[in-house]
C-alpha positions in Angstrom: -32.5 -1.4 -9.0 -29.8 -3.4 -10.8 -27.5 -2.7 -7.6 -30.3 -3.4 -5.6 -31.3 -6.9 -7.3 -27.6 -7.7 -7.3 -27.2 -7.1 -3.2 -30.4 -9.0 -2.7 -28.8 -12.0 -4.9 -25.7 -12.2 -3.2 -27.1 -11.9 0.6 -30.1 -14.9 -0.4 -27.8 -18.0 0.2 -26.7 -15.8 4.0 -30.7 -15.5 4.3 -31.5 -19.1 3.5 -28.8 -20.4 5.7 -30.0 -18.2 9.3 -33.7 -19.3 8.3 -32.5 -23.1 7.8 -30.9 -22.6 11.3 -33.2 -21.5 13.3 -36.3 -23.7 12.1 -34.1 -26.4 13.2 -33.5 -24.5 16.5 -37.4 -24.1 17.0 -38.5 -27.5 15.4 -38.5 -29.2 18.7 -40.8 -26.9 20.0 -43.3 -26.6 17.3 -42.8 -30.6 17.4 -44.7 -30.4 21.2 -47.0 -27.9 20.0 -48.5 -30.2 17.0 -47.8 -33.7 18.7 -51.2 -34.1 20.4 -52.4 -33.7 16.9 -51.1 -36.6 15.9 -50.7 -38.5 19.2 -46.6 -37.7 19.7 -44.9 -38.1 22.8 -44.0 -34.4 24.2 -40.6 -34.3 25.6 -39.8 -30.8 27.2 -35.9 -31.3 27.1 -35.3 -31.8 23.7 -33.1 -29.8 21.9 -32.5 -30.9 17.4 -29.2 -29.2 17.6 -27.6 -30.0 21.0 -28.7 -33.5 20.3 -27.1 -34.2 17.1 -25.0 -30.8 16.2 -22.5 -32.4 13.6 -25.4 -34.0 11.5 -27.7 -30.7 12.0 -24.8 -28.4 11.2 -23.8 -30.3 8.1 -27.4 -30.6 7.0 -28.2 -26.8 7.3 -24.6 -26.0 6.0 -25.6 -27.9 2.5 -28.7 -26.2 2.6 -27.1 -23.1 0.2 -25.5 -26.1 -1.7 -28.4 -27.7 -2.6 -30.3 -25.2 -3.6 -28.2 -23.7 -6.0 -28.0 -27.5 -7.1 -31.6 -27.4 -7.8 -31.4 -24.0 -9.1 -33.1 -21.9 -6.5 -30.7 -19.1 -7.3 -30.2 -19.6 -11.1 -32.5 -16.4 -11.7 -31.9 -14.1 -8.7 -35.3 -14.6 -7.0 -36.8 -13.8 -10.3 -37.9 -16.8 -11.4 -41.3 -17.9 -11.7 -43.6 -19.0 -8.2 -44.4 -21.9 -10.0 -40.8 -22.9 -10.8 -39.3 -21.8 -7.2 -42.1 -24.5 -5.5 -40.8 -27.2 -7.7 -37.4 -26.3 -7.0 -38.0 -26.3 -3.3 -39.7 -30.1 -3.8 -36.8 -31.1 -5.8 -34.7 -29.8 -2.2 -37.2 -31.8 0.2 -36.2 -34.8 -1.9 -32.6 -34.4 -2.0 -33.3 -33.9 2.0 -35.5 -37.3 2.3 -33.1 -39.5 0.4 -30.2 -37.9 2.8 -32.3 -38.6 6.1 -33.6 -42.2 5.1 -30.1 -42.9 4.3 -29.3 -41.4 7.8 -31.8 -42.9 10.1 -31.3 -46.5 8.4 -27.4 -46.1 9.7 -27.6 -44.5 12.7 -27.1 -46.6 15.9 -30.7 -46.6 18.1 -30.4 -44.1 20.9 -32.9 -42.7 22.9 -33.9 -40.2 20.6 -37.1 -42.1 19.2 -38.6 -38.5 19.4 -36.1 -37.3 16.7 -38.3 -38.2 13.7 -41.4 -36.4 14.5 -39.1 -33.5 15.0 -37.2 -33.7 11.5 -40.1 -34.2 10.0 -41.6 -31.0 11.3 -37.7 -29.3 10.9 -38.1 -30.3 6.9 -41.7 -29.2 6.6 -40.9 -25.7 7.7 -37.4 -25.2 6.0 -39.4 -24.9 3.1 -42.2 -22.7 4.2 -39.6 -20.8 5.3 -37.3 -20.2 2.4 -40.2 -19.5 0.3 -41.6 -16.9 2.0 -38.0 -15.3 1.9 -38.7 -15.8 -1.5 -41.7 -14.0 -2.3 -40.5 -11.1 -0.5 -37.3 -11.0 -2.1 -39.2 -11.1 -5.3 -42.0 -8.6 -4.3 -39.2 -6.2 -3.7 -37.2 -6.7 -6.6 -40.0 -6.4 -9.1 -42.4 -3.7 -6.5 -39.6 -0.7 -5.3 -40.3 2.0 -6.8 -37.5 4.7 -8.1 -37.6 7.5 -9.6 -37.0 8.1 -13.4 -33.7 10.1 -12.7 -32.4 6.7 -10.5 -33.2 4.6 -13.7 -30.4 2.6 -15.7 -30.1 4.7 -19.0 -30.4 1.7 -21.9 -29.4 2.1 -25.6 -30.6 -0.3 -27.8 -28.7 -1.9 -30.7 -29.6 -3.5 -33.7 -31.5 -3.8 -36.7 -35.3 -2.0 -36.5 -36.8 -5.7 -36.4 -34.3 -7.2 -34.0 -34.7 -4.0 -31.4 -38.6 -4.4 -31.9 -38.6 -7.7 -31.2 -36.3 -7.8 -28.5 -37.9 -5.0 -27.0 -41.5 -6.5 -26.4 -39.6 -9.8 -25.6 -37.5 -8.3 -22.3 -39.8 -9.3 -19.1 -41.8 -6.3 -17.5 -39.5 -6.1 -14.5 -36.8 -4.9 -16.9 -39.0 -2.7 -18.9 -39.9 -1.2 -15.3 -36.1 -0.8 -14.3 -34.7 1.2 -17.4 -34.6 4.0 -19.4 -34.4 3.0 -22.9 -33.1 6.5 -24.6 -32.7 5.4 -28.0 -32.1 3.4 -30.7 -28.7 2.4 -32.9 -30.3 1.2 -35.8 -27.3 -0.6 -37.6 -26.4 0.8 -41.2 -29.1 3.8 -40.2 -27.5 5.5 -37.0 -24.4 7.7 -37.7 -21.6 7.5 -35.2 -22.5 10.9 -34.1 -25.9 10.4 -33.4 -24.6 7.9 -31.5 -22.1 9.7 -29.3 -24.6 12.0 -28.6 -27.2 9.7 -27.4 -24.1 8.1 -25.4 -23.2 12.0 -23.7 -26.6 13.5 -23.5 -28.6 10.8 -21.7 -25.5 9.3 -19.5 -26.1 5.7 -20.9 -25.1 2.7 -19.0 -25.7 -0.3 -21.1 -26.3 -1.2 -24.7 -28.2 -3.8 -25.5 -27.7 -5.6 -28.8 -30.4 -7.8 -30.8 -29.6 -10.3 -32.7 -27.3 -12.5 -31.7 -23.3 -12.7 -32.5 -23.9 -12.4 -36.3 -25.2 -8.6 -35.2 -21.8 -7.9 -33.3 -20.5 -6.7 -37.0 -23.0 -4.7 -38.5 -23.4 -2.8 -35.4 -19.7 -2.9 -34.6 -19.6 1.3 -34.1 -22.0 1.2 -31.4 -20.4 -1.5 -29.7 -16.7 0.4 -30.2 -17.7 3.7 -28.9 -19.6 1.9 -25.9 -16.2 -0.2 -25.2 -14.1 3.1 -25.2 -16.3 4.3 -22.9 -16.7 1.6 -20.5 -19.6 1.0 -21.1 -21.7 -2.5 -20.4 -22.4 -4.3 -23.9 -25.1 -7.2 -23.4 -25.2 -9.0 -26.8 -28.6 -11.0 -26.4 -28.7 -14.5 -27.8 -31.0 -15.5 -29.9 -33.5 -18.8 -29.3 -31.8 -21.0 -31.7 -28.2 -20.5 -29.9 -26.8 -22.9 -27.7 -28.4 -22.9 -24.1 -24.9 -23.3 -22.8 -23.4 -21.0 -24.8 -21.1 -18.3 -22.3 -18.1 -16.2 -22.6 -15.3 -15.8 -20.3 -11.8 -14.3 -20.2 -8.9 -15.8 -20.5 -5.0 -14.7 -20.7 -2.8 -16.3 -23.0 1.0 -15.0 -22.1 0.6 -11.3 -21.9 -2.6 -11.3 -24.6 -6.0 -11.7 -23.7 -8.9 -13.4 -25.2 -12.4 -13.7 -25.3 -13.6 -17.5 -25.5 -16.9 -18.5 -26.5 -18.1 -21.7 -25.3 -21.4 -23.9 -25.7 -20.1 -27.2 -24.2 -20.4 -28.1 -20.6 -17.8 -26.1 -18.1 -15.2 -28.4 -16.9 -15.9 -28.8 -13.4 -15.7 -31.4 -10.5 -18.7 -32.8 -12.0 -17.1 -33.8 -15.2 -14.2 -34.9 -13.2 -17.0 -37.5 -11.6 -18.4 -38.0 -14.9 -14.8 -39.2 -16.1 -13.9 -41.0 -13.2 -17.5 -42.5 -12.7 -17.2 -43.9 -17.0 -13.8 -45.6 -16.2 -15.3 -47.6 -13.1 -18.4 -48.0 -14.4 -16.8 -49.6 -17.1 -14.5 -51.8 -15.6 -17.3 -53.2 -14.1 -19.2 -54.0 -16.4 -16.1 -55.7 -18.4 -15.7 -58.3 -15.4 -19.2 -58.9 -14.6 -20.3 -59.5 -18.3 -16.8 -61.3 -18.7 -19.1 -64.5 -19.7 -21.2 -62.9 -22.1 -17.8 -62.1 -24.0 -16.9 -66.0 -24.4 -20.3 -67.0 -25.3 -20.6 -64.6 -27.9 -17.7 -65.1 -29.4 -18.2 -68.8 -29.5 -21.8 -67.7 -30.9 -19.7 -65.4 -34.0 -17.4 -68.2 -34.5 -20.2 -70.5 -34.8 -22.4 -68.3 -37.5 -19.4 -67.2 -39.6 -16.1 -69.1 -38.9 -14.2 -67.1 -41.8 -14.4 -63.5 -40.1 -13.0 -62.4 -36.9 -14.9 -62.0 -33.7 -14.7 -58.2 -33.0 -15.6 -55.7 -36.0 -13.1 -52.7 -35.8 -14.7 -49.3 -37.3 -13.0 -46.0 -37.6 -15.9 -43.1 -35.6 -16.2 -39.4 -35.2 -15.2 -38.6 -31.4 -14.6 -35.7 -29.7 -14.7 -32.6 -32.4 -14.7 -35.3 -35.1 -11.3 -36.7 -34.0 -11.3 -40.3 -35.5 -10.8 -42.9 -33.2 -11.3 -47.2 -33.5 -14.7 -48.4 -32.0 -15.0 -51.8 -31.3 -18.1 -54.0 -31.2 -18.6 -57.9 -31.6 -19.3 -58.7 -35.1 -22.7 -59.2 -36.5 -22.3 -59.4 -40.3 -20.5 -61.6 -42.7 -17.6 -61.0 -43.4 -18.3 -59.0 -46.7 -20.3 -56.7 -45.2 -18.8 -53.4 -45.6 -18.4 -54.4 -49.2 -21.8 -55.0 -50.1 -22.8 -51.6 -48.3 -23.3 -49.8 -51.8 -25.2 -52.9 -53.1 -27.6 -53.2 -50.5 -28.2 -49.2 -50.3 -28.8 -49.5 -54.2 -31.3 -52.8 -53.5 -33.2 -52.0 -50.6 -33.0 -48.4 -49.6 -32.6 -46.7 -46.2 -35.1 -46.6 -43.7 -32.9 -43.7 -41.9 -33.3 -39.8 -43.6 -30.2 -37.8 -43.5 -26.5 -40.0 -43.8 -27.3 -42.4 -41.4 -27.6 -46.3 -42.9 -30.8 -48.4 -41.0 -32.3 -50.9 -42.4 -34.5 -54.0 -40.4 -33.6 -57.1 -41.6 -30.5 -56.0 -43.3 -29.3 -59.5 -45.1 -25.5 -59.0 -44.2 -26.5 -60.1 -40.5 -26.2 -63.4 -39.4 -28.7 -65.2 -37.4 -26.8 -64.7 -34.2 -26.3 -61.1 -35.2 -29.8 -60.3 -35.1 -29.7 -61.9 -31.2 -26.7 -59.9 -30.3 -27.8 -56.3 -32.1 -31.5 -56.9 -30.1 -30.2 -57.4 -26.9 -27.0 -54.9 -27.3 -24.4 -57.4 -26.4 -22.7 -56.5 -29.9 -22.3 -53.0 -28.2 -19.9 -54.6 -25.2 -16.8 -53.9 -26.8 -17.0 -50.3 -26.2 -16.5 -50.6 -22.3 -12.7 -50.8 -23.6 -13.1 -47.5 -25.6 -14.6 -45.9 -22.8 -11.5 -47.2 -20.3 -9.2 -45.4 -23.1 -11.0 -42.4 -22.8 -12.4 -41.8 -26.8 -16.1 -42.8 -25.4 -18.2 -41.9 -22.5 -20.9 -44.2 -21.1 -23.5 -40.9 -21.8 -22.7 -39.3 -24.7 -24.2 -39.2 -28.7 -23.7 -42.3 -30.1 -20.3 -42.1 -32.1 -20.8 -42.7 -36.1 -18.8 -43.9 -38.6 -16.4 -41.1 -40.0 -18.0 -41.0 -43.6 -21.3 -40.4 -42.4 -20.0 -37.4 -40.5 -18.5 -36.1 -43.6 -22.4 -36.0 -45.0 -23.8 -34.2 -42.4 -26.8 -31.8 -44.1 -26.2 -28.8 -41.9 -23.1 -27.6 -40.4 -25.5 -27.1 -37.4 -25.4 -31.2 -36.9 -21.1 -31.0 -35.9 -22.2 -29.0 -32.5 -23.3 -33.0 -31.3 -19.6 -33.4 -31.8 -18.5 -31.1 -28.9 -19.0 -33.7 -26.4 -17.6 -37.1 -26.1 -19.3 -39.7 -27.8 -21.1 -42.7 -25.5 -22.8 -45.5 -25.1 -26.2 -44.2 -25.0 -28.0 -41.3 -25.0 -31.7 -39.9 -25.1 -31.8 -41.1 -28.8 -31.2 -44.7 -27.2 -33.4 -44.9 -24.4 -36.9 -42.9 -26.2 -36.5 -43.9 -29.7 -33.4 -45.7 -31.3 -34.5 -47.3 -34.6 -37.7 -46.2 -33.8 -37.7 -42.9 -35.5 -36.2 -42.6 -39.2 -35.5 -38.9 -39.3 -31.8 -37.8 -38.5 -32.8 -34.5 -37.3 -34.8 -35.6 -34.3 -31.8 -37.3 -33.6 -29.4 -34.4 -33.6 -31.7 -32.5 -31.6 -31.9 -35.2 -28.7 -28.1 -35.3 -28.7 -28.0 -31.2 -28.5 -30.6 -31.5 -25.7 -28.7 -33.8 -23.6 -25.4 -31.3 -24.5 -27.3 -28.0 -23.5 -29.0 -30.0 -20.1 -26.2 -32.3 -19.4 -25.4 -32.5 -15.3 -24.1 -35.7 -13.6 -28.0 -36.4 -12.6 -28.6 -36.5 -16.2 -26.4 -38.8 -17.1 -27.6 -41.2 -13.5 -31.5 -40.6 -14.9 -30.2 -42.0 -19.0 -28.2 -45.1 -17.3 -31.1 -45.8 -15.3 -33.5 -45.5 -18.6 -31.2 -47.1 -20.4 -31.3 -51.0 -18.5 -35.4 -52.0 -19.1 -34.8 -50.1 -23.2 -31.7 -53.0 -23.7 -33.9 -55.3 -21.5 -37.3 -54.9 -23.7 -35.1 -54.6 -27.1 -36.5 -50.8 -27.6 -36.1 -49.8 -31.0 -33.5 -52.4 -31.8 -32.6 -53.4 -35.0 
């Protein structure tokens, strides 16, 4: 079944792409079957693909593209129903954007009959690909084998993890395997083992409990790697959702690297190219919000200087200068200790907040509420030591009191401008924690649409002042 779930897997995006063809080959003539219906013109002659066959044939070429965009294949037709039909909506949208996009570019022809018949082409792409779908599925999770055809599984572990893991594992596995025993670790000899290994032909092990269980059950992942034998070590919940291993060869050694940060890939090639534009900019078009401001600064406190220059954690807590326009006296950094000891912080965990914090000036308080004292970092982010999406960067001491070593991972990413922190609560919320995790959300979930979606969200929470303080 495993070879069988594999084949099916790698053919879907082959499938998906003949369907996606010929709906659009047929759409014009289920277009004249519905259109008195709806009151369409027929037009006998009309063929989608003759017509327009450079946008058609890019449009169904993308089609595999996009859906693996959306995540139609993530799972190998094993996801849930309910998750393939939103997938397949999120795909009709992609498509909608592309064709309004289209249409309101395209010089007028004659073709006024061409919209009833996309319309009808992007109705049953759909239909289509998700009945190829359910059938996939059906026989994925519905052929039956034999018991002598089933994978032979050992499981690894200790008796709580297997348990557990066990009566975790969806029934489609359950139905696919063998399990033929159990390396309990610290109870199962190597011997026992070996035998189980020989006398039931195993194929995989299957290991509970994460990478801390790799060393306690280190003999039955040894003999399995002799053997060449398949060794799934199954993550636990509280891992990394990105976490992944892959190969790599340094000179002539070779070494297994263990990663929980986004893959490099084109996309974060956009993301870095799309910060340094995006940047630049904003630089020129907020170029007279710089002079007023620093008239405003020079105005309020005439002895300090106009930017305020702050050492940061950046990437894996490398320290780099942030800059921002200044929004306390002078003194301020000074009077830190004395203020903490006199009013408190509003913020658990290392983080300083406080509202109304008497080191900010008047015009400070304008600046901080509106975000203009954040402007500054466009230059960072043209340097490259910020992102415009990123957790926000903090100052270098309040790293150092982290309360969980747990809280560094949000320092595996470049720090930005904003974040989901910034843009749902901000100053809002006065527990550190709930920051962290927002920050490791946006790490484990992070795409290029993610970081559109938090720009986007980000404009009406600086707008309305959200949180601000």
């Amino acid at each position: 079944m495993t070879r069988k779930r594999s084949i099916l897997s790698r053919i879907s995006p082959l499938i998906d792409l003949a369907l996606s063809l010929f709906c659009a080959y047929i759409a014009p003539d289920l277009t004249n079957l519905v259109a008195p219906l709806f009151g369409w013109q027929i037009q006998e002659d009309f063929n989608l693909i003759t017509t327009t066959p450079f946008v058609v044939g890019a449009a169904v070429a993308a089609v595999p593209v996009v859906l693996r965009l959306v995540g139609f294949y993530h799972r190998g037709n094993l996801q849930r129903t309910a998750s393939a039909i939103r997938q397949l909506c999120t795909f009709c949208v992609y498509y909608l954007c592309a064709i309004a996009i289209y249409q309101a570019t395209r010089v007028k022809g004659d073709y006024f009959y061409l919209n009833h018949t996309i319309l009808v082409c992007l109705c049953l792409i759909p239909v289509a690909l998700y009945l190829r779908f359910q059938i996939f599925r059906w026989l994925q999770l519905n052929t039956a084998r034999g018991r002598q055809h089933l994978r032979s599984v050992l499981l690894a572990g200790s008796a709580e993890a297997i348990a557990k893991g066990q009566a975790a594992m969806p029934q489609y596995w359950l139905r696919s395997v063998r399990v033929v025993g159990h390396a309990v670790a610290g109870e199962t000899s190597r011997e026992d083992i070996q035998k189980m290994i020989e006398d039931n032909h195993v194929e995989q092990l299957l290991l509970f409990g994460g990478l801390d269980a790799y060393e306690p059950n280190k003999t039955a992942v040894s003999l399995c790697e002799l053997q060449g034998i398949d060794v799934y070590i199954m993550l636990r919940n509280d891992h990394a959702v990105s976490l992944r291993a892959n190969i790599a060869d340094i000179e002539d050694n070779r070494a297994l690297i263990i990663s929980s940060t986004p893959v490099y890939s084109w996309a974060q090639l956009c993301k870095s190219i799309m910060d340094r534009v995006l940047a630049l900019i904003a630089i020129i078009c907020s170029s007279p919000l710089w002079i007023i401001t620093a008239i405003g600064i020079r105005c309020s406190d005439p002895n300090g200087p106009i930017f305020y220059r702050q050492m940061r954690s950046g990437l894996h807590g490398k320290p780099f200068a942030m800059w921002k326009f200044r929004s306390m006296y002078a003194d301020a950094d000074k009077r830190l200790d004395e203020i903490k000891a006199k009013y408190g912080n509003e913020m658990e965990g290392p983080i300083f907040k406080l509202t109304n914090d008497p080191r900010i000036f008047k015009f400070g308080h304008f600046i901080r509420k509106t975000s203009i004292d954040e402007l500054p970092q466009l230059i960072n982010i043209l340097c490259g030591h910020m992102s415009i999406v990123g957790p926000r960067p903090l100052p270098t001491y309040e790293t150092e009191k982290f309360p969980d070593i747990w809280n560094r991972r949000r320092l595996s990413v470049k720090p930005g401008l904003t974040c989901y922190w910034q843009v749902e609560d901000r100053s809002d919320t006065a527990e550190f924690s709930t920051m962290v995790k927002k920050d490791l959300k946006y790490i484990d979930n992070w795409s290029l649409w993610l970081d559109v979606v938090l720009i986007l969200r980000t404009i009406p929470a600086v707008l309305f002042g959200k949180g601000a303080k």
